[in-house]
C-alpha positions in Angstrom: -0.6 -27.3 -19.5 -1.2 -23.7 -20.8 1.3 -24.3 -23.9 0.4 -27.8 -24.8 -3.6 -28.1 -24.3 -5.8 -26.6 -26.8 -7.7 -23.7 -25.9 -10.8 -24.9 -26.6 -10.4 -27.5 -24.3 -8.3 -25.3 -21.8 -11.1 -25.2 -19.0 -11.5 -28.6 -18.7 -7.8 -29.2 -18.4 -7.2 -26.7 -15.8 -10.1 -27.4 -14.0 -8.4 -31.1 -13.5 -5.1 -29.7 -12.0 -7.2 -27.6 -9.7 -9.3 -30.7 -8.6 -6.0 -31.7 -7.4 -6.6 -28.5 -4.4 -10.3 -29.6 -4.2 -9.2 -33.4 -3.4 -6.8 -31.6 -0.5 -9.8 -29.2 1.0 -11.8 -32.4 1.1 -9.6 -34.3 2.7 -7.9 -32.1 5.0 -10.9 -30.9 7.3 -12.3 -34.3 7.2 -9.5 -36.1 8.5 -9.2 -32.7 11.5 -12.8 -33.4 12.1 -12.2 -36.7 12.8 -8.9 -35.8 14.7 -10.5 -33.3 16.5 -13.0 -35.7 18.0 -10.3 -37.7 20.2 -7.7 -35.3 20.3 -6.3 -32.0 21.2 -6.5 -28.5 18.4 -2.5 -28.6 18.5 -2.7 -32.3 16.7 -4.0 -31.0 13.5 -1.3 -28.1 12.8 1.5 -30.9 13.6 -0.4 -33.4 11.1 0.0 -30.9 8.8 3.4 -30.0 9.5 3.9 -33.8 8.4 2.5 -33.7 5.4 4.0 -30.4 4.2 7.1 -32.3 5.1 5.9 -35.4 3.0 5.2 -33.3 -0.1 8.6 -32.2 -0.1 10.3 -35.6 0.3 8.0 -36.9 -2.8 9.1 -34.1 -4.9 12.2 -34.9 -4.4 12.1 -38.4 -5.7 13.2 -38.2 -9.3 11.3 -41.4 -10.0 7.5 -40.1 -8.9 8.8 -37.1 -10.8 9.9 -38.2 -14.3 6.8 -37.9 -16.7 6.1 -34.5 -15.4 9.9 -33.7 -15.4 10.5 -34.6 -19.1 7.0 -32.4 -20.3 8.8 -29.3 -18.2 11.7 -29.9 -20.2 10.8 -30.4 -23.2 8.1 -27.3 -23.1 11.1 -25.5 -21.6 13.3 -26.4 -25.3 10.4 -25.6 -27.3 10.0 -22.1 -26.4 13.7 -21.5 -25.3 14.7 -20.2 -28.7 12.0 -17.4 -28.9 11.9 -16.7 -24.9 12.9 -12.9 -24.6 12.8 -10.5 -21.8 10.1 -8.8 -23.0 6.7 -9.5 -22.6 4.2 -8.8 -25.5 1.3 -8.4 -23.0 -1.8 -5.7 -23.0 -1.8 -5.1 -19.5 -4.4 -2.9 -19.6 -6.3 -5.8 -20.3 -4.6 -8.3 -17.8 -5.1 -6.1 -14.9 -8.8 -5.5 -15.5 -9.4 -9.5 -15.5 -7.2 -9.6 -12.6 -9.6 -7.0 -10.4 -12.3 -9.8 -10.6 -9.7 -13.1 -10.0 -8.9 -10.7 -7.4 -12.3 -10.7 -5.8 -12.6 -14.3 -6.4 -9.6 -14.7 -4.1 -10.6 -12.4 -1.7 -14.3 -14.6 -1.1 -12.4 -18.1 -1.2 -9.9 -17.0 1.7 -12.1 -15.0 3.6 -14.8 -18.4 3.3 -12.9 -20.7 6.0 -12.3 -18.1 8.3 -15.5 -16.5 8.2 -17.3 -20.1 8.6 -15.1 -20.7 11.4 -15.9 -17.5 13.2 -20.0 -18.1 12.1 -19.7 -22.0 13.7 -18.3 -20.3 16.7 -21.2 -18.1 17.4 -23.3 -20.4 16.6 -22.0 -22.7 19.6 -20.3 -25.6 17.5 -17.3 -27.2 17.9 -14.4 -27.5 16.1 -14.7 -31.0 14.5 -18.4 -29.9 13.4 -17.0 -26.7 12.3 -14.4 -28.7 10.7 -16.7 -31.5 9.1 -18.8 -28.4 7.4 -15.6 -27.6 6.1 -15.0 -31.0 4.1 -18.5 -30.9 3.2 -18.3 -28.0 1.4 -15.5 -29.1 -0.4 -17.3 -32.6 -1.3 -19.8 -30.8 -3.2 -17.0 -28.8 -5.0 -15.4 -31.8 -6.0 -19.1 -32.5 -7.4 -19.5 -29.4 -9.4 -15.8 -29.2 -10.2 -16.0 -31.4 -13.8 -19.3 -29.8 -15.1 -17.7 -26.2 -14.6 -14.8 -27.6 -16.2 -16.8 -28.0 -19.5 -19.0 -25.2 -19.1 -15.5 -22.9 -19.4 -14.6 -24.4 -22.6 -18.7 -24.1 -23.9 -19.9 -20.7 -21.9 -17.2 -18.8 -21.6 -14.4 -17.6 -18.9 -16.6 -14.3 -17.9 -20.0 -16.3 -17.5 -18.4 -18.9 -15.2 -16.4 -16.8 -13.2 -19.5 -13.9 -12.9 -22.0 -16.9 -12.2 -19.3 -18.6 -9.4 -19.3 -14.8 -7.5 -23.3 -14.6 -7.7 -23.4 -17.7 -6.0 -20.1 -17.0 -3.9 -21.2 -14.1 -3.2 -25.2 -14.9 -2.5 -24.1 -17.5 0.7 -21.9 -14.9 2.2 -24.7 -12.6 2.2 -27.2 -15.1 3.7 -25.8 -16.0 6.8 -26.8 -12.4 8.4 -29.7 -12.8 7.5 -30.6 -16.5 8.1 -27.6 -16.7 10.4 -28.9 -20.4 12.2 -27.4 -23.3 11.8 -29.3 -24.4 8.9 -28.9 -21.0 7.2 -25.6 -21.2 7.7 -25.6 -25.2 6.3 -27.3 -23.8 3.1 -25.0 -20.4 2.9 -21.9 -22.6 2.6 -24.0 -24.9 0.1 -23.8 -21.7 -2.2 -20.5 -20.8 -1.3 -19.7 -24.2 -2.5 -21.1 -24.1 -5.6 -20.1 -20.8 -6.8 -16.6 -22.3 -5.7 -17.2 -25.5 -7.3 -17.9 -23.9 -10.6 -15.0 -21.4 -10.7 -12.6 -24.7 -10.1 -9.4 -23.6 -11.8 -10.7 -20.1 -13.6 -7.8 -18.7 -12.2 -5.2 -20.9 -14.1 -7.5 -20.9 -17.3 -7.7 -16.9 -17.4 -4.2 -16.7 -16.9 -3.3 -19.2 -19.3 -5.9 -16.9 -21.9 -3.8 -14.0 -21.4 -0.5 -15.6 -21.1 1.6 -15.0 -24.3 3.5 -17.3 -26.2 6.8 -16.2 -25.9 7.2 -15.5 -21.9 4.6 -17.9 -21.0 6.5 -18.6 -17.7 7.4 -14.5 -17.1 3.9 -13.6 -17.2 2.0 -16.9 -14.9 4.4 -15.5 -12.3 2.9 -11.9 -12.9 -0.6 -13.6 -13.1 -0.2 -15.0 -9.8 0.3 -11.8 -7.7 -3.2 -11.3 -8.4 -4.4 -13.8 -6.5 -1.6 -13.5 -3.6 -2.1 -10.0 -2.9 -5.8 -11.2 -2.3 -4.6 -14.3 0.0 -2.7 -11.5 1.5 -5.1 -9.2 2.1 -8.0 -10.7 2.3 -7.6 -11.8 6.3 -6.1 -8.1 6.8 -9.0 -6.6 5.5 -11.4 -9.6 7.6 -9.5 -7.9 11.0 -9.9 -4.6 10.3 -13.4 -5.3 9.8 -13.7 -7.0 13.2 -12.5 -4.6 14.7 -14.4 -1.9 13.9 -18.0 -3.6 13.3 -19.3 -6.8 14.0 -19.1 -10.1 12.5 -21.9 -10.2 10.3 -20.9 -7.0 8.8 -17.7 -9.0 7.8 -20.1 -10.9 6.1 -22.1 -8.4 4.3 -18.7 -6.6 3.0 -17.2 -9.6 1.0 -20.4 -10.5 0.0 -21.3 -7.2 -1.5 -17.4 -7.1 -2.9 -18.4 -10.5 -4.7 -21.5 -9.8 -6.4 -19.4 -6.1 -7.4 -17.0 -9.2 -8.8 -19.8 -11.0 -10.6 -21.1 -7.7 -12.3 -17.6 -6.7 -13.4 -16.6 -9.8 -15.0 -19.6 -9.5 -17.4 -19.4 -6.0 -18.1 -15.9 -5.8 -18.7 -16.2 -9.2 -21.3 -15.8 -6.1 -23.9 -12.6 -5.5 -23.1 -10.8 -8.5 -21.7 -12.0 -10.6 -24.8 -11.9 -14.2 -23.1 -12.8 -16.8 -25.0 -16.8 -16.8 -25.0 -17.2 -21.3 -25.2 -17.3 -23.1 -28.2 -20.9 -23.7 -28.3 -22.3 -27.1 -30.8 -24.9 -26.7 -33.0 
């Protein structure tokens, strides 16, 4: 998708490949809450088991396969001639985007965990925790297509500053309106920071991917967010351990809104496309 959609209308695009995720966060806790409600915790991990199984045995299928299979080869010919070893890359530049993808990664793993632990305290049980969940990720699916277009009109820095304010904003309101209904409305702006950020990731790294090593360098771009997946739940028990739970809280909020304020002041410097705007 990077080397055969437009830039100008590269957030929309990769804001429709990550809707493919959003469809699965929807899905998946509303089918365990729903699971959870006749039968035992241990049912969901197998059901998931089965479909991680299930994916593999459709990707398999050359037939289910072939449209996407004939784009990856012919984008693999086209560039095959000027592919080279080296990468014509300011990294500089790529690793000071990546600090705030970074952050971005951090608050989206650390978002179903922390939840999890918050329903917990707060006495409910797993299919309500569960159901929150697939709420959350209904509303994302919501905001998912407008933030889509806003990337290809406002810019990559506004979107992805504007999803950690409001990322970064729920986390921070559950200490301190840490009931059920301030948690309901936390994970309402969790949710909509995440449902505006839909794909930023992909469309940043597809900004700063090059021409020639396209491939080389998404690999590269993706460590960014893996370290974060990574280290995100580390950082969420070392917390625990030494503080309580709401300090958790507090910490990758505050690491968010840091997020949100470095995207916009380092806009300078990373030079991400700023929106085609219409008169």
């Amino acid at each position: 998708m990077a080397e055969t959609v437009a830039a100008k209308d590269r957030g929309k695009a990769m804001t429709s490949l990550g809707g493919a995720q959003r469809a699965g966060f929807l899905a998946g806790p509303l089918v365990g809450s729903l699971m959870l409600i006749w039968l035992p915790l241990w049912t969901v991990f197998a059901f998931s088991i089965v479909l991680v199984l299930a994916a593999t045995v459709l990707l398999r299928i050359p037939r289910f396969n072939l449209t996407f299979d004939r784009a990856t080869a012919q984008a693999r010919e086209n560039r095959a001639a000027a592919e080279t070893s080296q990468l014509s890359v300011a990294w500089n530049t790529v690793f000071i985007a990546g600090i705030g993808v970074s952050l971005l990664s951090v608050a989206r793993v650390s978002q179903p965990i922390l939840v999890a632990l918050w329903g917990l305290h707060l006495g409910w049980s797993e299919a309500q925790i569960s159901l929150a969940i697939a709420l959350g990720s209904a509303l994302e699916m919501v905001l998912m297509f407008p933030g889509g277009y806003l990337k290809d009109r406002v810019g990559r820095s506004f979107i992805l500053s504007l999803c950690l304010v409001f990322f970064g904003g729920g986390f921070l309101l559950v200490p301190f309106w840490g009931g059920s209904w301030g948690s309901i409305f936390a994970l309402v702006c969790m949710s909509v920071g995440n449902g505006l950020g839909s794909g930023i990731n992909m469309t940043i790294g597809a900004d700063l991917s090059p021409d020639t090593g396209r491939a080389k360098f998404l690999s590269i771009w993706s460590m960014f967010s893996q370290v974060a997946v990574v280290g995100g739940p580390l950082g969420i028990s070392a917390v625990l351990t030494a503080f309580a739970l709401p300090a958790t809280f507090i910490l990758v909020g505050s690491l968010t809104i840091f997020g949100a304020v470095w995207a916009l002041a380092t806009q300078p410097i990373t030079k991400l496309p700023t929106g085609s705007r219409r008169s």
